[in-house]
Structure formats: C-alpha cells, structure tokens
C-alpha positions in Angstrom: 0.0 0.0 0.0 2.7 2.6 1.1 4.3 2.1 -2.6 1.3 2.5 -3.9 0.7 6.1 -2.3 4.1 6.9 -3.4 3.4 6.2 -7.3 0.9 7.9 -6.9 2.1 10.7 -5.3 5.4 10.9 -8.2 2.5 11.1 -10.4 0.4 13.8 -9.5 3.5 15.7 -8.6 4.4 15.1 -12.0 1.1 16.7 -13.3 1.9 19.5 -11.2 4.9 20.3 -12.9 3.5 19.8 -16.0 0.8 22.2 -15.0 3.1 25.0 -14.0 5.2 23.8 -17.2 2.6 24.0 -20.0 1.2 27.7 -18.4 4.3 29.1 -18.9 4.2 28.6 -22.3 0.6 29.7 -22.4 1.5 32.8 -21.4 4.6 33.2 -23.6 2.3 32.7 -26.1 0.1 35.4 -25.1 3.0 37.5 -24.4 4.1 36.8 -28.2 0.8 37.5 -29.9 0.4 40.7 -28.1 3.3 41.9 -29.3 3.0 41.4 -32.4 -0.5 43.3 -32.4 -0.4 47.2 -32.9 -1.7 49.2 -30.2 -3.4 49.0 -26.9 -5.3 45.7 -26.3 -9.0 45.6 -27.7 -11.6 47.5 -25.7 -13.3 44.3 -27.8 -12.2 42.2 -25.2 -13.7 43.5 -22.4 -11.7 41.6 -20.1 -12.1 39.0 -20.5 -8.7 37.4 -20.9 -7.9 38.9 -17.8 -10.9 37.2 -16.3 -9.8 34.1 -18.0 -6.6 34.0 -16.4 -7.9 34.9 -12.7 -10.1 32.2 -13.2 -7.2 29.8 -14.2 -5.3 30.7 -11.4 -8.2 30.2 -8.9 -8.9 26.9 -10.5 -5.4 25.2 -9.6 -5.1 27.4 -6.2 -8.5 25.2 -5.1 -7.5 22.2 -6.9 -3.7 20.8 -6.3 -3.8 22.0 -2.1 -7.6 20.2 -2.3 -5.9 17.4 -4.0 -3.3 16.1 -1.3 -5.9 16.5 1.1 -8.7 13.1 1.6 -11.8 15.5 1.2 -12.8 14.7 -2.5 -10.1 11.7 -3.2 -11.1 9.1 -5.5 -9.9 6.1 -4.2 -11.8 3.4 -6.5 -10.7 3.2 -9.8 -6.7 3.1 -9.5 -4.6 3.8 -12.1 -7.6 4.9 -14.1 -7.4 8.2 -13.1 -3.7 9.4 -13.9 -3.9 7.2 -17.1 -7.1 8.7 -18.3 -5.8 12.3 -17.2 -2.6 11.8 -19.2 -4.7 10.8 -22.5 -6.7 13.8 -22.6 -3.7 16.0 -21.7 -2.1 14.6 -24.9 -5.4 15.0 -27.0 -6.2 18.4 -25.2 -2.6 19.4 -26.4 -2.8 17.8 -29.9 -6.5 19.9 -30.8 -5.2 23.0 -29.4 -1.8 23.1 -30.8 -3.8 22.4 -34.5 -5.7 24.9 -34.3 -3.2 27.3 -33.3 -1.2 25.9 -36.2 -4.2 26.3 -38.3 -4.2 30.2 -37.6 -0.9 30.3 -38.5 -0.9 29.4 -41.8 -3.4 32.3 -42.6 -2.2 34.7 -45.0 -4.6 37.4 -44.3 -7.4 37.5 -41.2 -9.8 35.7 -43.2 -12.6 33.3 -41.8 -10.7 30.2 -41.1 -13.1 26.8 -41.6 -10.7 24.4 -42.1 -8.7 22.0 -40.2 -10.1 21.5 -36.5 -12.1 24.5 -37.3 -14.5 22.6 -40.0 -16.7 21.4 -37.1 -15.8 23.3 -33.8 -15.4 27.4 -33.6 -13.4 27.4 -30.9 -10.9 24.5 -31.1 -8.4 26.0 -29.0 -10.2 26.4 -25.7 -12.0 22.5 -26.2 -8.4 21.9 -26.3 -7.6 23.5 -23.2 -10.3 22.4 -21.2 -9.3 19.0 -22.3 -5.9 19.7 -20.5 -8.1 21.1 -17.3 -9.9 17.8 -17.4 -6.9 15.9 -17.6 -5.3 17.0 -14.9 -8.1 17.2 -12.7 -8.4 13.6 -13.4 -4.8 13.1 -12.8 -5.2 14.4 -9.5 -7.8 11.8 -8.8 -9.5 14.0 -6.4 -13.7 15.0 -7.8 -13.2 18.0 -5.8 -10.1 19.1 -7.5 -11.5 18.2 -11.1 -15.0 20.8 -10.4 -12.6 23.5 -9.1 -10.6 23.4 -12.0 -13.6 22.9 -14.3 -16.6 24.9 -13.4 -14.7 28.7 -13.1 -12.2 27.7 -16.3 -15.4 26.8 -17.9 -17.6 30.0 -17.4 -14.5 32.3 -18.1 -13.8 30.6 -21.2 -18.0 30.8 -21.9 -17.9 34.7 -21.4 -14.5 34.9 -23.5 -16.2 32.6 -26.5 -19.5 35.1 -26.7 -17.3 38.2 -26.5 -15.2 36.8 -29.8 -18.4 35.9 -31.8 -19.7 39.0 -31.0 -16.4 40.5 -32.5 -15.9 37.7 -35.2 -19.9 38.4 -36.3 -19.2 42.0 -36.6 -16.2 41.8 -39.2 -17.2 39.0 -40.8 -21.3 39.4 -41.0 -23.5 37.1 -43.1 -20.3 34.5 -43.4 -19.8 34.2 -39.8 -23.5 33.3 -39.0 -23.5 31.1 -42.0 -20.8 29.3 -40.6 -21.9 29.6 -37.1 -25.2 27.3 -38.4 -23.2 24.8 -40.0 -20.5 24.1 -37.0 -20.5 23.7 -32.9 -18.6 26.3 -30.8 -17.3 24.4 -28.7 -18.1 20.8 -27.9 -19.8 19.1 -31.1 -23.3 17.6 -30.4 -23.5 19.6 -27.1 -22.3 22.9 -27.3 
C-alpha cells in the first residue's frame, strides 16, 4: 500500500509540474501574440482574458492544495485516473496546438473553416479544457476536477461570446452562416 501512495504521489506531482510547465508557455504565447498586435489591447475584449486568467489561477489554487488532502479523493478506480488524465492532456494538447497551427498558416485574417475548425469554432479552448480535465483527473481528487472545471469553464463561456460578437461584426453574413453549420465548442452539445 505505502508504494502505492508513493506512485501515486510521483504522479500527481508530475502533473503539477507539468501544469506549471505548459502555463508558462501559455502565457509566452500570449506575451508573443500581443506583441505582435499594434496598439493597446482591444476595448473588444472587455476583459475577459484577464478574467480568464484569474479564473485559471483560482482553478489550480483550489484544486492541487484540495488534491493532497482526503476531502474529495477518488480512491476506486486506480490507475484509471492518472492514465485517463494523461490521454486527454495529450489530445487536449494535440487539438489545441492544431488549431493554433491552423491560424498560422493564414495569409490574411480571413474566416478560417478548415482544419479543427470545419466542425468546432473554438478549437483552442476545447483543447484546453481537455488539458483542465486531464489534470483534474490526474489528480484523482472530484473536488479538485470541479474546481478546475466549473470557473475555467464560465470564463472561457464569457471569452467565447465576447469573440463571436467581434468575429460576427467583421465577418457578417459569413460568420453566421458558418456559425449554423459548426458547434462552438463541444460538437453535439455545445
């Protein structure tokens, strides 16, 4: 049992890392693209990235303290948890980092429906909460998993209806025409 707890342990500490990891190059990112935009940020945004990363950094505050504690720990279920984290990290990562690359390719800012972005218009964040899930489930703790979940999700909700309204501005009748053909976020649901 006691090397049991340990792998266990190695592992979520592990996720950790990679947590801490993977928003450091988040932000880099963010960092990059804001440079190379002229200006002053949006008004457009109405903070909402701001409100995104609050929310972010609420989420794991809650979640990885919550998670070494035995309030919320799933205990049934061993190694499903870490295992199943890790493959929707790795698909989280894969969808996101497509659709990024997708953007890239863009010559001009033109309506991109291609790639990831044939079915889902907002690849990017279904991507990221992928990652969220992942390591909430990695942390095998239910409590952990809502924490990261639930305020990630509504920031990224409020984000998502603040860049339609901006995309359905500069795009008009194309944007809603593509908006009734595709999902916004998570096909069949969402």
């Amino acid at each position: 049992m006691q090397g049991m707890f340990s792998t266990d342990m190695n592992v979520k500490y592990l996720f950790i890392v990679f947590t801490y990891l993977w928003g450091g190059v988040e932000i880099y990112q963010q960092i990059r693209q804001r440079k190379g935009q002229r200006g002053a940020p949006s008004s457009r945004d109405q903070g909402s990235l701001i409100l995104l990363n609050v929310c972010i950094t609420l989420g794991y505050c809650i979640a990885v303290p919550i998670s070494f504690t035995p309030y919320g720990r799933l205990t049934w279920g061993q190694p499903l948890w870490p295992v199943a984290g890790l493959a929707f990290v790795v698909g989280g990562l894969w969808i996101r980092f497509s659709a990024m690359r997708t953007l890239e390719i863009q010559p001009q800012h033109r309506l991109v429906e291609t790639g990831v972005y044939r079915h889902v218009r907002h690849p990017g964040y279904l991507g990221q909460l992928f990652v969220f899930l992942g390591i909430g489930l990695a942390l095998a703790n239910w409590i952990s998993l809502l924490a990261l979940l639930v305020p990630i999700g509504t920031a990224f909700a409020h984000r998502i209806n603040v860049e339609e309204q901006v995309l359905r501005e500069h795009f008009a009748e194309a944007y809603d025409a593509y908006r009734r053909r595709s999902w916004r976020l998570i096909p069949g649901l969402y």
